[in-house]
C-alpha positions in Angstrom: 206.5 171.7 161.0 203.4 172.4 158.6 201.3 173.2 161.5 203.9 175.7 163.5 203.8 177.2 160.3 200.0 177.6 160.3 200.0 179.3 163.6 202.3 181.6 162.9 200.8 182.4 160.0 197.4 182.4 161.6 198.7 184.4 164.7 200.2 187.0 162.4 196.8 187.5 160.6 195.3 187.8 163.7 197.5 190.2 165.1 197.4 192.4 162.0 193.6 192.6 162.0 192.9 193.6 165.7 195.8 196.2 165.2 193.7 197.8 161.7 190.4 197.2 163.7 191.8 198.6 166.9 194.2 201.3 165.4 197.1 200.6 166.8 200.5 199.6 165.5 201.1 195.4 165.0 203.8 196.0 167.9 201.4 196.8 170.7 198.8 194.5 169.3 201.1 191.9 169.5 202.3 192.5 173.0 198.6 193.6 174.5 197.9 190.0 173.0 200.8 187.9 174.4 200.7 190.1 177.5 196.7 188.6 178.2 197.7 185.7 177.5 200.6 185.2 180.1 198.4 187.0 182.1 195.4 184.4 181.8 197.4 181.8 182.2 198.9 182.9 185.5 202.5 183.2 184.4 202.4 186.8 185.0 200.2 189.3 187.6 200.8 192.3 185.2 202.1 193.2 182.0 202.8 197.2 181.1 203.6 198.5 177.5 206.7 200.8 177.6 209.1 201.6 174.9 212.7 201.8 175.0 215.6 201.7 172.8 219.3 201.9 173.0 222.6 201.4 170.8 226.2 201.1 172.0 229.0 199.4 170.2 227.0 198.5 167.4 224.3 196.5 169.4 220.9 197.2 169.8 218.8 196.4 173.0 215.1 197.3 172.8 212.5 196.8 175.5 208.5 196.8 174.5 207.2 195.8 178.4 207.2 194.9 181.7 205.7 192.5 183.6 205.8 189.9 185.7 205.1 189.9 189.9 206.4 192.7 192.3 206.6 191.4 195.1 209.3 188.5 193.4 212.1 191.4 193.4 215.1 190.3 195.7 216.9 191.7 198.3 219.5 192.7 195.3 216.9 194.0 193.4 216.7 191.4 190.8 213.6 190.9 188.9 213.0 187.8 187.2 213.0 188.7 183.6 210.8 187.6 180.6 211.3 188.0 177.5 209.2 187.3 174.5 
């Protein structure tokens, strides 16, 4: 558990220090990093940062991207969803 600790701790750091160096807020230094990553490791063709927000009944649903592979949309237009 110590070391999932670390790397979240460590991952954290490193987020917060290319969003000061880069200025740009910890969210979309978080997702620009998860995004390549997904990305670079073939899970994902693209990744785009969009924002959206929404409240009904007391819930909240936020959305901070997109991504995944267009031409996996179905005939229903489904598209696989992933969510980080």
């Amino acid at each position: 558990m110590d070391e999932l600790v670390e790397f979240n701790n460590s991952l954290i750091e490193e987020v917060a220090a290319e969003a000061s160096a880069s200025g740009i807020s910890r969210a979309d230094a978080f997702f620009k990093r998860m995004a390549a990553l997904l990305e670079a490791e073939g899970e994902i063709a693209t990744a785009d940062r969009v924002t959206f927000l929404a409240s009904s009944q007391g819930r909240t649903v936020r959305l901070d991207g997109i991504g995944g592979e267009p031409d996996q949309i179905s005939s229903d237009n489904a598209f696989p969803l992933q969510v980080l």
